[in-house]
Every structure is written in C-alpha cells, then in structure tokens.
C-alpha positions as CSV (number, residue, x, y, z in Angstrom):
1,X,0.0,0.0,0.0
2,X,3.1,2.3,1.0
3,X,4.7,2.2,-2.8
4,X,1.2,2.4,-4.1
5,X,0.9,6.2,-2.5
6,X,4.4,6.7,-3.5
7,X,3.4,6.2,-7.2
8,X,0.3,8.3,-6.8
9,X,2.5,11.1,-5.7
10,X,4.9,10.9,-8.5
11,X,2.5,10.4,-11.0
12,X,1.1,13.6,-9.3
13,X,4.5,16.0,-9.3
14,X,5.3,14.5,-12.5
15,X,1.8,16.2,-14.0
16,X,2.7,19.1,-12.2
17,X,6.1,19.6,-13.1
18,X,4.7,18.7,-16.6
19,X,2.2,21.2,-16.6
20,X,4.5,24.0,-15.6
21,X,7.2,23.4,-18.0
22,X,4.7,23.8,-21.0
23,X,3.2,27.2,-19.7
24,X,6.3,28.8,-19.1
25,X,7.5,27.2,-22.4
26,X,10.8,26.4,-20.3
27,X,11.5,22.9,-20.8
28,X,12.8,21.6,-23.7
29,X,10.6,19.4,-25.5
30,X,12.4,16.1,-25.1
31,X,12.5,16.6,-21.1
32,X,8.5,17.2,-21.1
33,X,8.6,14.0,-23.7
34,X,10.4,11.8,-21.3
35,X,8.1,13.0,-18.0
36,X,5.0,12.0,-19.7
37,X,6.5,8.9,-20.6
38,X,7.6,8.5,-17.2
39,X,4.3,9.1,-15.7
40,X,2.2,6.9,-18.5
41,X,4.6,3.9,-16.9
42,X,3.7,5.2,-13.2
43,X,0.2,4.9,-14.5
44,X,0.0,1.3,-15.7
45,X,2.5,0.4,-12.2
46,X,-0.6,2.0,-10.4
47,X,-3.4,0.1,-12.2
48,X,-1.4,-2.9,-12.0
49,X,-1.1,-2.6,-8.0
50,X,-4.5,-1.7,-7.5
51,X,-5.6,-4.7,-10.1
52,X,-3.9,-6.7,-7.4
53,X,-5.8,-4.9,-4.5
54,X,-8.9,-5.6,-5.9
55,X,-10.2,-9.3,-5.2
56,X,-11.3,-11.4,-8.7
57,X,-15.6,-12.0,-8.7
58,X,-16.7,-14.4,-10.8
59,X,-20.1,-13.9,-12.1
C-alpha cells in the first residue's frame, strides 16, 4: 500500500512539473517528452497494484 501512494504522488509532481514546464514554455521538448513517458509507466505500475488490491468475482 506504502509504494502504491508513492506512485500516486509521482504520478502527481510529475503532472505538475509537466504542466509548468509547457506554460512557461521552459522545458525543452524532449525533457517534457520523457516525463510524460515516465508518468504513462507510473500509470500502468498503479493500475497494475490496484488490479492486485482488488479481489477477482466471478459472475
């Protein structure tokens, strides 16, 4: 559960830092490529720990 908020929040700073960058126009555009590919991988690590979480119910 621990590194499960610890993703959250990077996934978080990441959209933030993200977000920033292209408003000021500061970043270059291969840094802003490589945060959003490091927070679509955050992404599928999250959905992949809460899969797990989340108990199987067969119908």
């Amino acid at each position: 559960m621990r590194r499960l908020e610890l993703l959250r929040v990077e996934h978080r700073d990441l959209d933030s830092a993200i977000a920033v960058l292209m408003e000021l126009g500061a970043g270059d555009q291969m840094q802003i490529a490589r945060f959003k590919k490091r927070k679509l991988r955050l992404r599928d690590e999250i959905a992949q720990l809460e899969d797990g979480l989340v108990p199987d119910i067969i119908a």
